[in-house]
Backbone atoms as SQL, in Angstrom:
CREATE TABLE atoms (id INTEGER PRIMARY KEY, chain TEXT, resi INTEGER, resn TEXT, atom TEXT, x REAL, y REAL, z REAL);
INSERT INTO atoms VALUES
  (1, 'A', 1, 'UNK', 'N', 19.547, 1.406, -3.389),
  (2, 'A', 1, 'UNK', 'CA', 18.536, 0.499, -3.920),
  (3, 'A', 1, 'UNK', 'C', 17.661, -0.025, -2.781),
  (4, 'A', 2, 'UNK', 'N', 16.373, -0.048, -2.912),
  (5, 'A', 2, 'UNK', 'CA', 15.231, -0.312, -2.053),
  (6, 'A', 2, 'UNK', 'C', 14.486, -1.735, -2.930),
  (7, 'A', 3, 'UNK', 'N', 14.708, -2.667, -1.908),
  (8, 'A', 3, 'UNK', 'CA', 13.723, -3.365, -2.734),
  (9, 'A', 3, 'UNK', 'C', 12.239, -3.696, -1.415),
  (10, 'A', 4, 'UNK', 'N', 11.290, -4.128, -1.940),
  (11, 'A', 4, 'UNK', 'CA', 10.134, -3.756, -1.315),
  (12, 'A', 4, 'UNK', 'C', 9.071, -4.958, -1.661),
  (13, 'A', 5, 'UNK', 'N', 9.206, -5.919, -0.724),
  (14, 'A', 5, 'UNK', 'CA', 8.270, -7.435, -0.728),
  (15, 'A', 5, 'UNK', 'C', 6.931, -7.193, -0.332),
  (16, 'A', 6, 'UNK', 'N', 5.921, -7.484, -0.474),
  (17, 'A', 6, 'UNK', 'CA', 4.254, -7.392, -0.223),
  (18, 'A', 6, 'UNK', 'C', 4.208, -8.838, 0.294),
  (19, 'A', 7, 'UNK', 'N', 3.030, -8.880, 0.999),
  (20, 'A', 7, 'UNK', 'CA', 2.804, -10.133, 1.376),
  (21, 'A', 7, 'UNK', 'C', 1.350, -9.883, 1.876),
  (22, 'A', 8, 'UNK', 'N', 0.116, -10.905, 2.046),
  (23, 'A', 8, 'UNK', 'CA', -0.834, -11.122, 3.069),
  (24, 'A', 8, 'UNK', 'C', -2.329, -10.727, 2.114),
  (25, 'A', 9, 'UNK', 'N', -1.870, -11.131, 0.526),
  (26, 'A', 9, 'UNK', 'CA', -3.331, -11.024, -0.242),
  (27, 'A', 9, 'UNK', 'C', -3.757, -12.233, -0.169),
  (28, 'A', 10, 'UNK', 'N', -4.785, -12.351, -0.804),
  (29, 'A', 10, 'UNK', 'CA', -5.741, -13.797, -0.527),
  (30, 'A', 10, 'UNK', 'C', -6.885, -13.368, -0.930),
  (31, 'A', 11, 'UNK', 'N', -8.005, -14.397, -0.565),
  (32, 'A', 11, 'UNK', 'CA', -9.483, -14.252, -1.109),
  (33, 'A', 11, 'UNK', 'C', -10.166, -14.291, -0.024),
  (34, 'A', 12, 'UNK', 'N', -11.413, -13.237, 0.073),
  (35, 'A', 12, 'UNK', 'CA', -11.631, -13.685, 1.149),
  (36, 'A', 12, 'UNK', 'C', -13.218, -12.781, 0.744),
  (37, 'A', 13, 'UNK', 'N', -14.258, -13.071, 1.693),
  (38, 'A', 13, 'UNK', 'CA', -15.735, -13.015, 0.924),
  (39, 'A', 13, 'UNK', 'C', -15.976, -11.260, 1.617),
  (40, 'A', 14, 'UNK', 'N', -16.660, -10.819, 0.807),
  (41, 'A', 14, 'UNK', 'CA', -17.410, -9.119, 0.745),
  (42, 'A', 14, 'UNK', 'C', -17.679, -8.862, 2.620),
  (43, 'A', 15, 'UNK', 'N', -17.299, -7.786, 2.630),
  (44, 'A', 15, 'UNK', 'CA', -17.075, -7.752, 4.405),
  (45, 'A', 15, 'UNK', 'C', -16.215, -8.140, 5.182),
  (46, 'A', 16, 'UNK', 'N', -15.268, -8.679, 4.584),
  (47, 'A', 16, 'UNK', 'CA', -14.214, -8.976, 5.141),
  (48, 'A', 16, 'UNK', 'C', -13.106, -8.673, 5.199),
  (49, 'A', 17, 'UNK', 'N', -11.975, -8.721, 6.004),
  (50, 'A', 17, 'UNK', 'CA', -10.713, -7.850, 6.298),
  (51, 'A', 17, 'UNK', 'C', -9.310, -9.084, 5.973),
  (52, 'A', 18, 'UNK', 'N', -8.570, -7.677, 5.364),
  (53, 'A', 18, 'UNK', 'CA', -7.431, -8.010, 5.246),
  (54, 'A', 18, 'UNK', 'C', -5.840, -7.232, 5.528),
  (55, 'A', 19, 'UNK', 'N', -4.971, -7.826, 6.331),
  (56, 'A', 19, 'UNK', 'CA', -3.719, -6.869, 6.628),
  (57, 'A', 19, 'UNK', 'C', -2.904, -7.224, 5.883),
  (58, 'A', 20, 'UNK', 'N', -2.323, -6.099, 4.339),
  (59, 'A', 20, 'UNK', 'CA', -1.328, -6.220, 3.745),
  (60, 'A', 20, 'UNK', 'C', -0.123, -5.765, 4.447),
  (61, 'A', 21, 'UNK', 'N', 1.323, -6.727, 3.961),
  (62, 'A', 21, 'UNK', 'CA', 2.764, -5.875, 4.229),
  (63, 'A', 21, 'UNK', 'C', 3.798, -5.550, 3.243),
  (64, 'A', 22, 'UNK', 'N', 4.460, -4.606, 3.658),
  (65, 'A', 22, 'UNK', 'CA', 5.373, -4.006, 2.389),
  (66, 'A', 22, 'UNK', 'C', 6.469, -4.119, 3.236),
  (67, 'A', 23, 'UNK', 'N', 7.542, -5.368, 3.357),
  (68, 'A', 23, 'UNK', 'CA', 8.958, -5.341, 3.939),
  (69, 'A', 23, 'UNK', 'C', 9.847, -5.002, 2.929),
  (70, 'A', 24, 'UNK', 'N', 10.679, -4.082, 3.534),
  (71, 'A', 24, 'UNK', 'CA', 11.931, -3.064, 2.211),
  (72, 'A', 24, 'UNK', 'C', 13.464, -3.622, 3.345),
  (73, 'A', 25, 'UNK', 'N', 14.222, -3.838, 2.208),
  (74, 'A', 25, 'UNK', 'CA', 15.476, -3.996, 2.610),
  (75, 'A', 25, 'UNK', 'C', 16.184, -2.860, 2.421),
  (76, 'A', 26, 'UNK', 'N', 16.105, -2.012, 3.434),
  (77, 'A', 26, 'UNK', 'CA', 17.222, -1.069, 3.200),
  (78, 'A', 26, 'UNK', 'C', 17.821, -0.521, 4.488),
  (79, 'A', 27, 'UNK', 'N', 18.583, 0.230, 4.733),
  (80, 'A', 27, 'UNK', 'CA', 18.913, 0.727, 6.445),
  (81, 'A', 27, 'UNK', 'C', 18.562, 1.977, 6.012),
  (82, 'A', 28, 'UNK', 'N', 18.044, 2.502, 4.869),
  (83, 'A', 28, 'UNK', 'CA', 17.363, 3.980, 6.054),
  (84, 'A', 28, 'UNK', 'C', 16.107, 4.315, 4.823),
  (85, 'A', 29, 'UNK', 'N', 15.663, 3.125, 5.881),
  (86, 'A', 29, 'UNK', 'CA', 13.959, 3.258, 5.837),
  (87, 'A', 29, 'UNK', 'C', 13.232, 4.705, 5.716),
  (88, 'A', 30, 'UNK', 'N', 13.744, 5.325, 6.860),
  (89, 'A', 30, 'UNK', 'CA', 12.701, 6.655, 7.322),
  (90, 'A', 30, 'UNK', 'C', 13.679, 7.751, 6.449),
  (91, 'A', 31, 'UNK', 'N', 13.851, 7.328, 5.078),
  (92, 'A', 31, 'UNK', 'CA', 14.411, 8.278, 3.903),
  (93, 'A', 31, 'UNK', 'C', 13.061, 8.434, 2.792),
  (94, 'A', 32, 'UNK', 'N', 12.730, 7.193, 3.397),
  (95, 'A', 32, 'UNK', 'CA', 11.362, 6.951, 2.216),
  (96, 'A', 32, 'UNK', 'C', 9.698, 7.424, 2.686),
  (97, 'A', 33, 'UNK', 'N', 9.069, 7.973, 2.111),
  (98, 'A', 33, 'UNK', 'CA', 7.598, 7.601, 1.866),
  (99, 'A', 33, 'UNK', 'C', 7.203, 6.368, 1.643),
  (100, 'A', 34, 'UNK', 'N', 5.830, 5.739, 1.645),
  (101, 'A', 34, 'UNK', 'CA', 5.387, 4.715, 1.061),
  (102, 'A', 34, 'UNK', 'C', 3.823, 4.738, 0.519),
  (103, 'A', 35, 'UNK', 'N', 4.112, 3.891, -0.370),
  (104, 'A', 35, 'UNK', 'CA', 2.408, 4.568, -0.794),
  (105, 'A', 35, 'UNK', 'C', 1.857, 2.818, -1.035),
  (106, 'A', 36, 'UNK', 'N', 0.809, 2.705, -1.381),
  (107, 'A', 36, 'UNK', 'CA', 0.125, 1.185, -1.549),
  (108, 'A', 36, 'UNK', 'C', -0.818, 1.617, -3.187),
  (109, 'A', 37, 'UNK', 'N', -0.852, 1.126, -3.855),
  (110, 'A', 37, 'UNK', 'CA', -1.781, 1.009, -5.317),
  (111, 'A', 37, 'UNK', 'C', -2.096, 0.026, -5.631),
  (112, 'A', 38, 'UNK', 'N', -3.232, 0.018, -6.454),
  (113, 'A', 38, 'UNK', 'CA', -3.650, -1.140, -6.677),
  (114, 'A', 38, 'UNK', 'C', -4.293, -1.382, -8.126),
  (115, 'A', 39, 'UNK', 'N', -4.270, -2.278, -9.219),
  (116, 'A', 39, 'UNK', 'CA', -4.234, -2.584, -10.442),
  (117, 'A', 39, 'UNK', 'C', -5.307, -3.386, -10.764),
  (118, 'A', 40, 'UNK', 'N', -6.224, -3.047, -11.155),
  (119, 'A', 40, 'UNK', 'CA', -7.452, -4.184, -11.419),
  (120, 'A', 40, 'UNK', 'C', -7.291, -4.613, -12.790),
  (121, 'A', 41, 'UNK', 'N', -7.559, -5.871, -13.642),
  (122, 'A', 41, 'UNK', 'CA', -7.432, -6.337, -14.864),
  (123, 'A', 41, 'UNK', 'C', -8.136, -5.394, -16.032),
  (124, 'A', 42, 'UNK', 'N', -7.379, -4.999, -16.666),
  (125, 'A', 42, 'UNK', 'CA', -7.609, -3.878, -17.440),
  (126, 'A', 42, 'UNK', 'C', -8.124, -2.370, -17.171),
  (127, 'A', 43, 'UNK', 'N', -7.592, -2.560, -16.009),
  (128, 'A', 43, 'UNK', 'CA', -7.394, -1.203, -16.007),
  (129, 'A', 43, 'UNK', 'C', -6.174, -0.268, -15.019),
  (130, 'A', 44, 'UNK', 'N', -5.781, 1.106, -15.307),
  (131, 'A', 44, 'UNK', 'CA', -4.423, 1.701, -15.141),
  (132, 'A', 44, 'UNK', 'C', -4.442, 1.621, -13.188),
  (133, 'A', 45, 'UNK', 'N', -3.108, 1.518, -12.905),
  (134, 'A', 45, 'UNK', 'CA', -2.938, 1.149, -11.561),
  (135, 'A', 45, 'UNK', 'C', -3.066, 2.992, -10.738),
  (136, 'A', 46, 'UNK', 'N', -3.841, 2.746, -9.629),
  (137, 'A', 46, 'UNK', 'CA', -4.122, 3.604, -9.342),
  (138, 'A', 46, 'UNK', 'C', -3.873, 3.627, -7.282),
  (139, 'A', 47, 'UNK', 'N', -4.000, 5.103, -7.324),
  (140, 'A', 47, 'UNK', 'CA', -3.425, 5.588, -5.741),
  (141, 'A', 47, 'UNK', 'C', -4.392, 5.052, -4.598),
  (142, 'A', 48, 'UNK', 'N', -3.939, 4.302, -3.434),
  (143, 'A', 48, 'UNK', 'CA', -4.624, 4.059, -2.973),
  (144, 'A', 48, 'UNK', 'C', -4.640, 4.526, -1.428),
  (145, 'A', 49, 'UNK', 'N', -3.106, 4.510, -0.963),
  (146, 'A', 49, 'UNK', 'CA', -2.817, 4.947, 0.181),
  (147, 'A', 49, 'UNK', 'C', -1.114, 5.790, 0.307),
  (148, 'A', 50, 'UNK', 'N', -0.722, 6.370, 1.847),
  (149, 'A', 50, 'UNK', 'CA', 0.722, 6.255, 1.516),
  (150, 'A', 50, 'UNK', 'C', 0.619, 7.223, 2.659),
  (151, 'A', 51, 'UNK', 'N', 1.978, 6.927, 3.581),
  (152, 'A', 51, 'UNK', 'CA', 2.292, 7.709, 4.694),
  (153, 'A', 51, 'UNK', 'C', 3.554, 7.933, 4.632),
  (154, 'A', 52, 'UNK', 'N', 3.906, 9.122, 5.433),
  (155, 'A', 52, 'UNK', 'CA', 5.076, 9.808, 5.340),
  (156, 'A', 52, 'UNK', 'C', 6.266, 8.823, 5.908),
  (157, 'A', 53, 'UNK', 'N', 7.117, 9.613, 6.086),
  (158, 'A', 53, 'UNK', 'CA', 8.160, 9.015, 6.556),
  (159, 'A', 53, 'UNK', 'C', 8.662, 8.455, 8.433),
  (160, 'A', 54, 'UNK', 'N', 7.659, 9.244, 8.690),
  (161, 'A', 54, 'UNK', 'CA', 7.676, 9.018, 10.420),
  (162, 'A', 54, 'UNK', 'C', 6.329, 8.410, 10.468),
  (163, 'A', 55, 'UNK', 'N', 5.511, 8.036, 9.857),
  (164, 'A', 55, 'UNK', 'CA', 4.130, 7.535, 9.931),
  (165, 'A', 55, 'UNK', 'C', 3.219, 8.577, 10.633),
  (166, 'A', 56, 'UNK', 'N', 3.481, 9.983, 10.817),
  (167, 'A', 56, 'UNK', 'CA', 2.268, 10.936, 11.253),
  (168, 'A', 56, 'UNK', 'C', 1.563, 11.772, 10.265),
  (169, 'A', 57, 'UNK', 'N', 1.339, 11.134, 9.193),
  (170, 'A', 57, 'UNK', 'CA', 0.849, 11.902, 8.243),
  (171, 'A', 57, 'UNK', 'C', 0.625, 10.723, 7.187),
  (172, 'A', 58, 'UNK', 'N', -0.982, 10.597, 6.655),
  (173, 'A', 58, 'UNK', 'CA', -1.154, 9.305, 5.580),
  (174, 'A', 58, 'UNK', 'C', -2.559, 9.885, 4.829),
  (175, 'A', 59, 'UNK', 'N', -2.312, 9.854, 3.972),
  (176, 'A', 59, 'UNK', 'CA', -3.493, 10.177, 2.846),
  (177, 'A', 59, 'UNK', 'C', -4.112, 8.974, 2.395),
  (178, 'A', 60, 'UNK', 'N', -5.719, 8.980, 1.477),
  (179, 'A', 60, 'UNK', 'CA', -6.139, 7.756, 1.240),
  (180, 'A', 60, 'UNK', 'C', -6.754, 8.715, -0.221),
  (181, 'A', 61, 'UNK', 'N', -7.088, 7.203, -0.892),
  (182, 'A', 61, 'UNK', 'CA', -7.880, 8.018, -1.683),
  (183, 'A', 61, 'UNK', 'C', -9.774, 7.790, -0.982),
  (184, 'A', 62, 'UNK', 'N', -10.449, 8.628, -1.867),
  (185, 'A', 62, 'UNK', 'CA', -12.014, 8.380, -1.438),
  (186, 'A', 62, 'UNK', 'C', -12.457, 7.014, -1.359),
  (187, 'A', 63, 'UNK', 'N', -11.964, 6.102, -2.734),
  (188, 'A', 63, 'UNK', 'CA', -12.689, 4.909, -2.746),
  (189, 'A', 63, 'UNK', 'C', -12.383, 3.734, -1.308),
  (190, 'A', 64, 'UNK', 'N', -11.593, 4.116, -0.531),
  (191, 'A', 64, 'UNK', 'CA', -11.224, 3.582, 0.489),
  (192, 'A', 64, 'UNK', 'C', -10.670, 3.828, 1.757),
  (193, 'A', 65, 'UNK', 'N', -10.682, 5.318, 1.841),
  (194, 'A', 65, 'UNK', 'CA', -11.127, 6.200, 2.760),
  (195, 'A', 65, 'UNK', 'C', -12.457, 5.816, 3.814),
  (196, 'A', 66, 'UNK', 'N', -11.627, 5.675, 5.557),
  (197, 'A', 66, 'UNK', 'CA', -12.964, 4.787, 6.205),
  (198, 'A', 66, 'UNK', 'C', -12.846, 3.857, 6.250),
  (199, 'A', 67, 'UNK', 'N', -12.385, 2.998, 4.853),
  (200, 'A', 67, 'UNK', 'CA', -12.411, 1.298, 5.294),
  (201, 'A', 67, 'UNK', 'C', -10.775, 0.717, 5.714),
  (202, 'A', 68, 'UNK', 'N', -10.302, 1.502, 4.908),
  (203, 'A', 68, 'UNK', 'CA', -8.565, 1.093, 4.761),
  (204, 'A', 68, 'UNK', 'C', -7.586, 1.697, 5.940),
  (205, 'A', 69, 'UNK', 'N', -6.788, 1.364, 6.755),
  (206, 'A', 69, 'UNK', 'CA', -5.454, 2.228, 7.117),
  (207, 'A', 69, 'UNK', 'C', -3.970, 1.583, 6.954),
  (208, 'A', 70, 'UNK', 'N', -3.500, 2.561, 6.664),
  (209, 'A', 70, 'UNK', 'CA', -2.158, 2.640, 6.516),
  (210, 'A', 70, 'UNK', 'C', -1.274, 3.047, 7.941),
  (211, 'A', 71, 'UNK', 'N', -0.389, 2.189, 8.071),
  (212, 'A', 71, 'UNK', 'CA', 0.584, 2.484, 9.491),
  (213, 'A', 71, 'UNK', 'C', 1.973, 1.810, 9.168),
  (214, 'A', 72, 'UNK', 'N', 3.366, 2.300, 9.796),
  (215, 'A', 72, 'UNK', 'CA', 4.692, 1.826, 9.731),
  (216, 'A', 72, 'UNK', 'C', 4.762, 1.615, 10.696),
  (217, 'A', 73, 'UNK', 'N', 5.938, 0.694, 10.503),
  (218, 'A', 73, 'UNK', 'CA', 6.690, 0.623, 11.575),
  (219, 'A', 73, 'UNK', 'C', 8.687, 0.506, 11.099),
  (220, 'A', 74, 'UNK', 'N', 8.953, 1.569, 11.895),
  (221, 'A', 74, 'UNK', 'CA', 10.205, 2.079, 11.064),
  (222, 'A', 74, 'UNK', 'C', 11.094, 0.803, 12.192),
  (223, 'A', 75, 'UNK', 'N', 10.996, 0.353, 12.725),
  (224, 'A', 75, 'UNK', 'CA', 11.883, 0.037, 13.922),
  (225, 'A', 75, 'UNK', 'C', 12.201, -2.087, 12.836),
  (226, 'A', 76, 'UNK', 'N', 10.591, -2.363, 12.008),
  (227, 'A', 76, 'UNK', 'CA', 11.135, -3.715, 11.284),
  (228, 'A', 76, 'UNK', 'C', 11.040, -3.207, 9.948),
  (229, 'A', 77, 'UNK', 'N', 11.525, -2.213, 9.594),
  (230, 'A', 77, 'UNK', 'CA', 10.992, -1.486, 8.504),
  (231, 'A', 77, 'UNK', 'C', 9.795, -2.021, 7.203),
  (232, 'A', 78, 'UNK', 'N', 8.252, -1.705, 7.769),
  (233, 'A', 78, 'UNK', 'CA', 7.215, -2.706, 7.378),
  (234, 'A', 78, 'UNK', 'C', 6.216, -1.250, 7.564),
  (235, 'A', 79, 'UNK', 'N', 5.301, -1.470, 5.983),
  (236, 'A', 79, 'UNK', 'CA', 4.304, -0.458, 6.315),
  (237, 'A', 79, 'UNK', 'C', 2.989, -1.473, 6.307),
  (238, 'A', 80, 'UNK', 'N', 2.138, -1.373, 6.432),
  (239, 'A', 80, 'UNK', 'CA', 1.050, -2.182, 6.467),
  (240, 'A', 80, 'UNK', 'C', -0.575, -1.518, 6.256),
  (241, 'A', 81, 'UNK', 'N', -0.858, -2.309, 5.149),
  (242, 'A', 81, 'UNK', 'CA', -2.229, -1.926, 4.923),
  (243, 'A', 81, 'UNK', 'C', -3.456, -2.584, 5.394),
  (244, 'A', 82, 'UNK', 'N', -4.054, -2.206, 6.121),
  (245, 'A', 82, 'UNK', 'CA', -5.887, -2.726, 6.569),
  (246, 'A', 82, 'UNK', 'C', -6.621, -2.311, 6.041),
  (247, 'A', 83, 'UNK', 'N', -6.933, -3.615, 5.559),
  (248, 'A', 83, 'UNK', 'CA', -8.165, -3.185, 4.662),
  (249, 'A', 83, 'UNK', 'C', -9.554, -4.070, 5.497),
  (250, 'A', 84, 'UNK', 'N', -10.589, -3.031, 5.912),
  (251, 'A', 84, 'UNK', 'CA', -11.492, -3.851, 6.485),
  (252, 'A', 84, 'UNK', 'C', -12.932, -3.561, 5.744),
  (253, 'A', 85, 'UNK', 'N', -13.922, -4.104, 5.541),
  (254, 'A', 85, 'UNK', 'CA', -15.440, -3.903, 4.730),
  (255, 'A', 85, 'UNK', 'C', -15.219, -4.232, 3.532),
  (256, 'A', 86, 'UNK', 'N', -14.286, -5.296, 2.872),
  (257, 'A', 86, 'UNK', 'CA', -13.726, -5.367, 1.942),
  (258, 'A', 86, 'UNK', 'C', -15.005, -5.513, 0.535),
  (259, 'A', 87, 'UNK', 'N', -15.269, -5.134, -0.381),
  (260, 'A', 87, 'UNK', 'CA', -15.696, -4.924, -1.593),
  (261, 'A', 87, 'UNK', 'C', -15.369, -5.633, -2.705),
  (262, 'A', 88, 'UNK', 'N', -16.320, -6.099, -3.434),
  (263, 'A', 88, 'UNK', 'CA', -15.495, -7.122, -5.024),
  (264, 'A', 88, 'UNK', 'C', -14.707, -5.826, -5.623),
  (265, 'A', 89, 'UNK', 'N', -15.285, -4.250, -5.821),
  (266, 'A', 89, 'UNK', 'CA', -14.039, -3.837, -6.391),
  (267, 'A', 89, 'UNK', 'C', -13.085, -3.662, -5.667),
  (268, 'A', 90, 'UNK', 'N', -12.810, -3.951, -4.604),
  (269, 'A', 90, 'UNK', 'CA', -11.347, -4.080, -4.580),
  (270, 'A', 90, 'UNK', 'C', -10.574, -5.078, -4.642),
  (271, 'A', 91, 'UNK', 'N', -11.030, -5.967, -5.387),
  (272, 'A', 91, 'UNK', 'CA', -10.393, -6.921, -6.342),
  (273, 'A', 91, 'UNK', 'C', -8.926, -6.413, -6.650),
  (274, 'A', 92, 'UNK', 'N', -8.217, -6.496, -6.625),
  (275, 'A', 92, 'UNK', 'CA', -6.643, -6.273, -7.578),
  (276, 'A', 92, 'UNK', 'C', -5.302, -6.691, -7.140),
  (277, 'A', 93, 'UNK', 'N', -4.379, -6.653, -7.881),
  (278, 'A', 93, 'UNK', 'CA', -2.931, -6.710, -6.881),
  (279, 'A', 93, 'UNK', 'C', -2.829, -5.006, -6.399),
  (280, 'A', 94, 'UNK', 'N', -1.966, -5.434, -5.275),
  (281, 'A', 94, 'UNK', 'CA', -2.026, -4.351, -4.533),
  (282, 'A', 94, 'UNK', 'C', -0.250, -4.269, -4.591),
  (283, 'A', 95, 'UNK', 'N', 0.382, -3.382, -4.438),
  (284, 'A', 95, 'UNK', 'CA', 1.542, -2.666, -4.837),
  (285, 'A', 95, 'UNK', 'C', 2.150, -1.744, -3.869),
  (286, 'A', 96, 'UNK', 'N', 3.260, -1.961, -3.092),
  (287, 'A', 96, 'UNK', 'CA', 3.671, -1.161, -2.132),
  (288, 'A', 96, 'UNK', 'C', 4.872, -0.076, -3.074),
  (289, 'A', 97, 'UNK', 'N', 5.404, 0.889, -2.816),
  (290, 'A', 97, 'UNK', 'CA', 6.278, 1.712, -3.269),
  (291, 'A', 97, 'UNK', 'C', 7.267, 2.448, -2.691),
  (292, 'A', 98, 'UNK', 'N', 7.902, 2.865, -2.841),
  (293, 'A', 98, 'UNK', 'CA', 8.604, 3.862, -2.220),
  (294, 'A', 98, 'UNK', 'C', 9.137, 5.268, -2.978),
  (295, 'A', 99, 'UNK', 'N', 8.830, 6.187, -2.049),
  (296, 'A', 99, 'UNK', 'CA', 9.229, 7.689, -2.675),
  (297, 'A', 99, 'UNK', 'C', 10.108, 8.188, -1.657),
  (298, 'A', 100, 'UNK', 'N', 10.864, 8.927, -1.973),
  (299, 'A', 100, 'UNK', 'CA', 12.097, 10.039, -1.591),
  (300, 'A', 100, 'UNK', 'C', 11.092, 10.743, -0.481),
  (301, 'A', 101, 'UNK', 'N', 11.288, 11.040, 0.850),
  (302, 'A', 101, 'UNK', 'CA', 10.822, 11.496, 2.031),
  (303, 'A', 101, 'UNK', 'C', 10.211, 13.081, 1.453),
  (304, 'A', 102, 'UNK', 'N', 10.879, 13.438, 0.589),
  (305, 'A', 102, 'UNK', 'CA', 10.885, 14.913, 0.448),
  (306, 'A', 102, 'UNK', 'C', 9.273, 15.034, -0.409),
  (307, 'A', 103, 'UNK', 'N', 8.491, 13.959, -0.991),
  (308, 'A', 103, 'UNK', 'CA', 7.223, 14.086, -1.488),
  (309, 'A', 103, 'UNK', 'C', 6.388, 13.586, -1.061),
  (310, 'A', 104, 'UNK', 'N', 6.424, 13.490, 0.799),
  (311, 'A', 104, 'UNK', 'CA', 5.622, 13.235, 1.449),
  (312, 'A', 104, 'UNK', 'C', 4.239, 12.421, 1.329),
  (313, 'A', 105, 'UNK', 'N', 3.127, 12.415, 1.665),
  (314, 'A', 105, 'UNK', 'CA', 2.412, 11.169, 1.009),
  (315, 'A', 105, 'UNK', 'C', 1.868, 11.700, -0.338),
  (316, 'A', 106, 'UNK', 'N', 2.801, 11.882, -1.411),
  (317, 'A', 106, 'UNK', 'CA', 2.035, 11.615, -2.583),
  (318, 'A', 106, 'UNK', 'C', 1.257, 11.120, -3.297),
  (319, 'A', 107, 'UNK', 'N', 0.718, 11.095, -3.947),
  (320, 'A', 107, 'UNK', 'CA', -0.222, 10.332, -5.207),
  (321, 'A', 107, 'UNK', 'C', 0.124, 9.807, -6.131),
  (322, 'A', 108, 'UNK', 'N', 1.161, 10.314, -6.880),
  (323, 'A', 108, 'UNK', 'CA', 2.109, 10.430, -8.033),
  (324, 'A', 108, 'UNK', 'C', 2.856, 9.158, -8.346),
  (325, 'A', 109, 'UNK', 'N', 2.560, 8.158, -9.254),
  (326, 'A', 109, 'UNK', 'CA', 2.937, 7.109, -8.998),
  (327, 'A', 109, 'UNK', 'C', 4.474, 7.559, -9.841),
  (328, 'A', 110, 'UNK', 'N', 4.473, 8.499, -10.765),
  (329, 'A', 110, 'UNK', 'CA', 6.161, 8.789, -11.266),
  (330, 'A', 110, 'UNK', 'C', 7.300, 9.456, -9.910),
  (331, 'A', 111, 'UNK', 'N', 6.647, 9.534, -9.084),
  (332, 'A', 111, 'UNK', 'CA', 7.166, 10.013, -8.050),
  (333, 'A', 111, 'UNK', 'C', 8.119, 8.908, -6.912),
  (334, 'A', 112, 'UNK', 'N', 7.087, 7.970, -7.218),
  (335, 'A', 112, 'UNK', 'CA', 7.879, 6.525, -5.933),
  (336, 'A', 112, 'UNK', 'C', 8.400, 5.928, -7.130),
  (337, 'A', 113, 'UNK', 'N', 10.124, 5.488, -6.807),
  (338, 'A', 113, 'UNK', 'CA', 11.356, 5.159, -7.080),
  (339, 'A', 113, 'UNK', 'C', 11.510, 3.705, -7.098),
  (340, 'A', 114, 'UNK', 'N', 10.417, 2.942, -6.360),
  (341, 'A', 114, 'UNK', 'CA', 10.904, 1.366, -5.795),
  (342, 'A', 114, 'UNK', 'C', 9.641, 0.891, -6.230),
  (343, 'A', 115, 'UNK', 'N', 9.050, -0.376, -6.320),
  (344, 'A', 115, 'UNK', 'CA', 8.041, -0.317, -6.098),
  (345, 'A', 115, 'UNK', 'C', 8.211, -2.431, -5.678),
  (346, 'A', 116, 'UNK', 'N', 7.316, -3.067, -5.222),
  (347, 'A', 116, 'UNK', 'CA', 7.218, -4.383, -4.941),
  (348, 'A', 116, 'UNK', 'C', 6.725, -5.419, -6.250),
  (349, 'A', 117, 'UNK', 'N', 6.931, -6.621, -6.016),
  (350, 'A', 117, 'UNK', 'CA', 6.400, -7.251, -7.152),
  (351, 'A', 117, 'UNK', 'C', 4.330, -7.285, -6.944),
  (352, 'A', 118, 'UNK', 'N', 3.799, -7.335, -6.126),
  (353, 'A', 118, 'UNK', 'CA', 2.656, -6.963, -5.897),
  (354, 'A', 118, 'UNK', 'C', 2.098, -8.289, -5.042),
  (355, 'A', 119, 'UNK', 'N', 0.722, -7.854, -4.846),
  (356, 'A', 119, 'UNK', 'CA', 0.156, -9.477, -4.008),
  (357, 'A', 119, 'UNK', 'C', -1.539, -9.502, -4.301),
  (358, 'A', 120, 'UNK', 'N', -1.834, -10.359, -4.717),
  (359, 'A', 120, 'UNK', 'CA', -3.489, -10.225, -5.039),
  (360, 'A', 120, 'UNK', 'C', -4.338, -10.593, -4.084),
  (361, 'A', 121, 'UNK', 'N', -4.819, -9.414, -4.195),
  (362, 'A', 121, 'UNK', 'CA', -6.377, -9.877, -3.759),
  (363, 'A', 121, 'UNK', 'C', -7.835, -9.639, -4.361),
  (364, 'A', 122, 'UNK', 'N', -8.637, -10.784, -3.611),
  (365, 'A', 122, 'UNK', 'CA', -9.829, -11.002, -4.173),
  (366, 'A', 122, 'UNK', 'C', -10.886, -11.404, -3.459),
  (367, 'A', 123, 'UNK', 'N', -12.022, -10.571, -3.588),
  (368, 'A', 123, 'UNK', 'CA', -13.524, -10.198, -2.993),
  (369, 'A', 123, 'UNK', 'C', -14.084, -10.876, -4.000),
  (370, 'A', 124, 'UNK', 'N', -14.734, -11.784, -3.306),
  (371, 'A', 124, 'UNK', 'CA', -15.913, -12.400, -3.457),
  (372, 'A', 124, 'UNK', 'C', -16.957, -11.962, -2.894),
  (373, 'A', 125, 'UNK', 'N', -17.910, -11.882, -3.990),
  (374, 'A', 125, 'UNK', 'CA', -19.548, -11.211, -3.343),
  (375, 'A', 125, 'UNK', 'C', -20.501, -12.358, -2.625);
């Protein structure tokens, strides 16, 4: 069992940056993938980021591709999202996860096994 805390949403105005975290209680961290999604009010939660299991390999999607990175650190077991040029749509809670190492940075949200209670954020224009 993986459980998986978010922390570091807030509000903060159009252009501006924010560093999310995903702390997981488990001892073997580097078993997992992690991916980040994010859920806007009425509508389906969708892929946003996610790096492998050693952190040398991280996919994004387009809409935040450029502005966003994703990085671990296996040693406090913590992945962390930057989000910088921030946008009103990216308005949402944001959602850390975890997947089985073996589906590398997926997309697939039936794929990650764990997922966090989430943390909001919000762009103001």
């Amino acid at each position: 069992q993986v459980q998986l805390v978010e922390s570091g949403g807030g509000l903060v105005q159009a252009g501006g940056s924010l560093r999310l975290s995903c702390a997981a209680s488990t001892h073997t961290f580097t078993n997992y993938a992690v991916g980040w999604f994010r859920q806007a009010p009425g509508k389906e939660r969708e892929f946003v980021a996610a790096i492998n299991w050693s952190g040398d390999r991280t996919y994004y999607s387009d809409s935040v591709k450029g502005r966003f990175t994703i990085s671990r650190d296996n040693a406090k077991n913590t992945v962390y999202l930057q989000m910088n040029s921030l946008k009103p749509d990216d308005t949402a809670v944001y959602y850390c996860a975890a997947a089985s190492a073996g589906w590398g940075t997926t997309t697939k949200l039936y794929q990650y096994d764990y997922w966090g209670q989430g943390t909001q954020v919000t762009v103001s224009s």
